[in-house]
C-alpha positions in Angstrom: 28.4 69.2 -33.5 30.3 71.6 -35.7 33.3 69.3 -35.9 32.4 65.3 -36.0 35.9 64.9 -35.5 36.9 66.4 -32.4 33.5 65.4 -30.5 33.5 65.9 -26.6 32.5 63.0 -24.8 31.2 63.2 -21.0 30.2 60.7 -19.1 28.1 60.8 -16.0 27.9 58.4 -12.9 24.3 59.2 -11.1 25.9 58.2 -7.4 24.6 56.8 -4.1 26.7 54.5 -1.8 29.1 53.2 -4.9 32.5 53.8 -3.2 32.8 49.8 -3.1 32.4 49.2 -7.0 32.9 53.3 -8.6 37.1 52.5 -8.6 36.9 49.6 -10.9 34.1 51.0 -12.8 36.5 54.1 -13.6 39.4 52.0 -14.3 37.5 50.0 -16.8 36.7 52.8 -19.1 39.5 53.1 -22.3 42.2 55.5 -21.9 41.1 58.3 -23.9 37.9 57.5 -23.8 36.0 59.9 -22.1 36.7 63.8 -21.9 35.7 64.4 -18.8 33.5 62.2 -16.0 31.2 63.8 -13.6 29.8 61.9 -10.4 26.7 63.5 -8.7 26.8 62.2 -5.4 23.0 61.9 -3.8 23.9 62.3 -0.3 25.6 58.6 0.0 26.5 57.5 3.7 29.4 56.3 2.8 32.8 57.8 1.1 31.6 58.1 -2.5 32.5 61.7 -2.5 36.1 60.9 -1.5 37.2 58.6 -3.8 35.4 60.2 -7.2 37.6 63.0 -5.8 40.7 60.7 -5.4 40.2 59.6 -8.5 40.1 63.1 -10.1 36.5 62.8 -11.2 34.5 66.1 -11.4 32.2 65.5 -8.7 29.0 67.8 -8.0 27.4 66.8 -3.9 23.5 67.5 -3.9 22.6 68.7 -0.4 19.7 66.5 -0.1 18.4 63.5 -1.6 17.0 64.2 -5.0 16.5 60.3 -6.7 17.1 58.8 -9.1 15.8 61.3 -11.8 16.6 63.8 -9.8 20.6 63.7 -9.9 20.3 62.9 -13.8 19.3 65.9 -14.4 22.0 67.4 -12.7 24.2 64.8 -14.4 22.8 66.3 -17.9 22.9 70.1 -17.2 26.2 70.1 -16.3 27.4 67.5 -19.0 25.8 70.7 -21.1 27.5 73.1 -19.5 31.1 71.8 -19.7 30.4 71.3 -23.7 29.6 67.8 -23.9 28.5 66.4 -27.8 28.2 63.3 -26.4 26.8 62.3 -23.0 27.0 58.7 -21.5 25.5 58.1 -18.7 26.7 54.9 -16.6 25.8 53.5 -13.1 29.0 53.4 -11.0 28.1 50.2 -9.5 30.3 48.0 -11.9 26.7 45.9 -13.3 27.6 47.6 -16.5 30.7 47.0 -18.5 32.2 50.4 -19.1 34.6 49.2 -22.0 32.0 49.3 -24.2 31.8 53.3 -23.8 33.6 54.4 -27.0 31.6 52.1 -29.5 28.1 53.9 -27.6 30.0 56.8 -28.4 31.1 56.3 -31.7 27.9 55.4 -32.9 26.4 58.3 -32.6 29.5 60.2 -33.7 29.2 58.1 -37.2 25.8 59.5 -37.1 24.0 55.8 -36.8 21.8 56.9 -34.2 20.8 59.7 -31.7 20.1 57.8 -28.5 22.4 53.7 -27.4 21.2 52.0 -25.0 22.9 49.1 -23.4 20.9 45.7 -23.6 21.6 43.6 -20.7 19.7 40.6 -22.2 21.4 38.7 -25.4 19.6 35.1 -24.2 17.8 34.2 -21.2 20.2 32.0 -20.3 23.1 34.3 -20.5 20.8 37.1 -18.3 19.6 34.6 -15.8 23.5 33.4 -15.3 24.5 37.1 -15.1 22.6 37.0 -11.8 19.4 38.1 -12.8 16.7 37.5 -10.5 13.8 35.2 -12.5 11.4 38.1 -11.4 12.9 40.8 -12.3 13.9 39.2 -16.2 10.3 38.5 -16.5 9.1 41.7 -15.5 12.1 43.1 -17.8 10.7 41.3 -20.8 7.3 42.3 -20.7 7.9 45.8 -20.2 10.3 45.4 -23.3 7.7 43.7 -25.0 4.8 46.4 -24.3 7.5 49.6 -25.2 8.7 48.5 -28.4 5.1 47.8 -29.7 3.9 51.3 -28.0 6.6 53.0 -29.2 7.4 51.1 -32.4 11.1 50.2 -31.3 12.6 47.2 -31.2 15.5 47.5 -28.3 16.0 44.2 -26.4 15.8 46.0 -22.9 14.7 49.5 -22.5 15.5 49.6 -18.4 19.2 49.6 -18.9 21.6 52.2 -16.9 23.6 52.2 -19.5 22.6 55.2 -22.2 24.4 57.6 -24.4 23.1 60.6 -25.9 23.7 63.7 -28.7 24.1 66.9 -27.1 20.7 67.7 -29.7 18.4 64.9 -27.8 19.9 66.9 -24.4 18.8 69.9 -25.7 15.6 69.1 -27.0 13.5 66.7 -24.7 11.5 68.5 -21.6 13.6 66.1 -18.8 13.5 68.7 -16.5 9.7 67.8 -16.6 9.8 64.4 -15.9 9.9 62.3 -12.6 12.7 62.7 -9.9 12.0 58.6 -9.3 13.0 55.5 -11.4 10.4 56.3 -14.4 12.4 59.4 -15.8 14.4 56.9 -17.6 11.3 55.9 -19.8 10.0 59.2 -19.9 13.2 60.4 -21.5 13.2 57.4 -23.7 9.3 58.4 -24.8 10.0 61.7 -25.5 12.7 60.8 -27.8 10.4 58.7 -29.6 7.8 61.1 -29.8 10.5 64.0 -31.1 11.7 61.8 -33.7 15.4 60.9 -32.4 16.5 57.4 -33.8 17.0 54.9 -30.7 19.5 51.7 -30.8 20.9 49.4 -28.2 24.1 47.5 -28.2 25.2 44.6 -25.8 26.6 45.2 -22.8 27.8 42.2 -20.3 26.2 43.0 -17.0 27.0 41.8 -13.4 24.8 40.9 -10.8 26.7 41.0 -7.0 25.9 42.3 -3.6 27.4 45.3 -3.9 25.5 46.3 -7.3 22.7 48.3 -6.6 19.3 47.3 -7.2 15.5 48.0 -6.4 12.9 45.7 -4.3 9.8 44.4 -5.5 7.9 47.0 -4.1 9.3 50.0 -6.1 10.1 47.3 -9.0 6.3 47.1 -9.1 5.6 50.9 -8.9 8.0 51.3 -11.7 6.4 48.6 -13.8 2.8 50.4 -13.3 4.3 54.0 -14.2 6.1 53.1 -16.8 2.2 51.6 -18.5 1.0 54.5 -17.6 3.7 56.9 -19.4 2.9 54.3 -21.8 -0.7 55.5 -22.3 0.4 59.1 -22.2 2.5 58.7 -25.3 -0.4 57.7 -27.0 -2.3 60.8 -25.8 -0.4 62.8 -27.1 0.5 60.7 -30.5 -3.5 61.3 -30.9 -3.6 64.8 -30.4 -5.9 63.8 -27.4 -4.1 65.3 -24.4 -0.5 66.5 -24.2 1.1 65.9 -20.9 3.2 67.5 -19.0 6.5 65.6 -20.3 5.5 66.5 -23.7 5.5 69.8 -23.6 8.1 72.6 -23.6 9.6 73.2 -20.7 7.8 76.9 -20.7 4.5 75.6 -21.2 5.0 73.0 -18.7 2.8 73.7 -15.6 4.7 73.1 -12.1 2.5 70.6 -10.4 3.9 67.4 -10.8 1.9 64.3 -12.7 3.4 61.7 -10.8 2.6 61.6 -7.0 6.3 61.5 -4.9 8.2 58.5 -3.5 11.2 58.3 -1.2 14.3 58.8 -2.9 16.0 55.7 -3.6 18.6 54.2 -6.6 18.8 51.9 -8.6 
């Protein structure tokens, strides 16, 4: 960022069926804020489209179902392309608080840290009050537990949809390599690690309701198994023992895919 001043801050809503709760999560956000907020709309079956465009967001309609990972990266390229320094990327659901997007923001301005997350989970009892399913906080923690030691962090909850990024980690991790599922979240998050970027995490109150989105057991469990295995790939390549396909440059990156395809869904 030439001038650490006058930074451009984007954020980006990753959409699906969040016209009920994508008003208030707009609203919500500081005046003056954000630059600029773009809403990729998955193919929702509801009126998503129409009120991100009533509520003059820049809004980008995929013409099929990507995923999860999938409208991310269209979130980030054209975050890129509109000249973003900072990009934060928020579910429109309303689980996350969206006040809290300048301080994401101005951390990594100050030049604290490259990559904010937004930890969910302060105390077990606050989480658990939140609406947190026991489950799903258990599963959380040791997932939490086995990242930080594998990747030598220490965030208090690495599956958060709340993330802000430099424009450098944008531009330097392979995402366009990773998964179109729910695991691109820790591949990106690895493959920060592994290039060096500086990770930190800051609470962020979070809402549990009907209306905010969620995954079953099911793919809950799938994502808890890749995420191990991505996990073990880190390793790999830490080793010098195999370098997969997320680890490598984009150019280098062969096409066939490492992780085998699941119905799109959202978080």
């Amino acid at each position: 960022m030439a001038d650490e001043s006058k930074v451009r801050i984007i954020a980006v809503m990753p959409a699906y069926n969040a016209a009920a709760t994508l008003e208030k999560t707009v609203k919500d956000i500081p005046d003056g804020g954000v630059d600029e907020i773009i809403l990729v709309d998955d193919c929702s079956s509801d009126n998503t489209v129409e009120v991100a465009e009533s509520l003059g967001l820049t809004v980008i309609r995929h013409e099929a179902n990507t995923g999860y990972g999938g409208n991310q990266k269209t979130c980030y390229t054209r975050a890129l392309e509109m000249g973003a320094d900072i990009v934060v990327m928020i579910h429109p659901d309303y689980q996350y608080d969206s006040r809290v997007i300048p301080i994401a923001a101005e951390l990594i301005r100050l030049g604290n840290c490259d990559v904010i997350l937004g930890s969910r989970i302060r105390t077990r009892a606050e989480a658990l009050q939140g609406g947190m399913p026991t489950w799903k906080y258990i599963a959380n923690r040791c997932l939490t537990i086995t990242e930080n030691v594998a990747l030598g962090q220490n965030l208090g909850d690495f599956h958060s949809g709340f993330r802000a990024y430099r424009r450098k980690v944008l531009e330097s991790v392979p995402w366009m390599n990773n998964s179109d599922d729910f695991v691109f979240d820790t591949q990106f998050l690895a493959q920060s690690v592994a290039q060096g970027f500086r990770l930190a995490d800051i609470p962020v109150p979070v809402r549990y309701f009907a209306e905010a989105s969620s995954i079953n057991f099911r793919r809950s469990t799938r994502y808890g198994l890749l995420t191990l295995w991505v996990m073990f790939q880190f390793w790999l390549n830490k080793l010098g023992l195999y370098k997969a396909k997320i680890f490598r440059s984009a150019e280098s990156a062969d096409k066939d895919s490492e992780f085998p395809a699941a119905p799109a869904n959202h978080v």
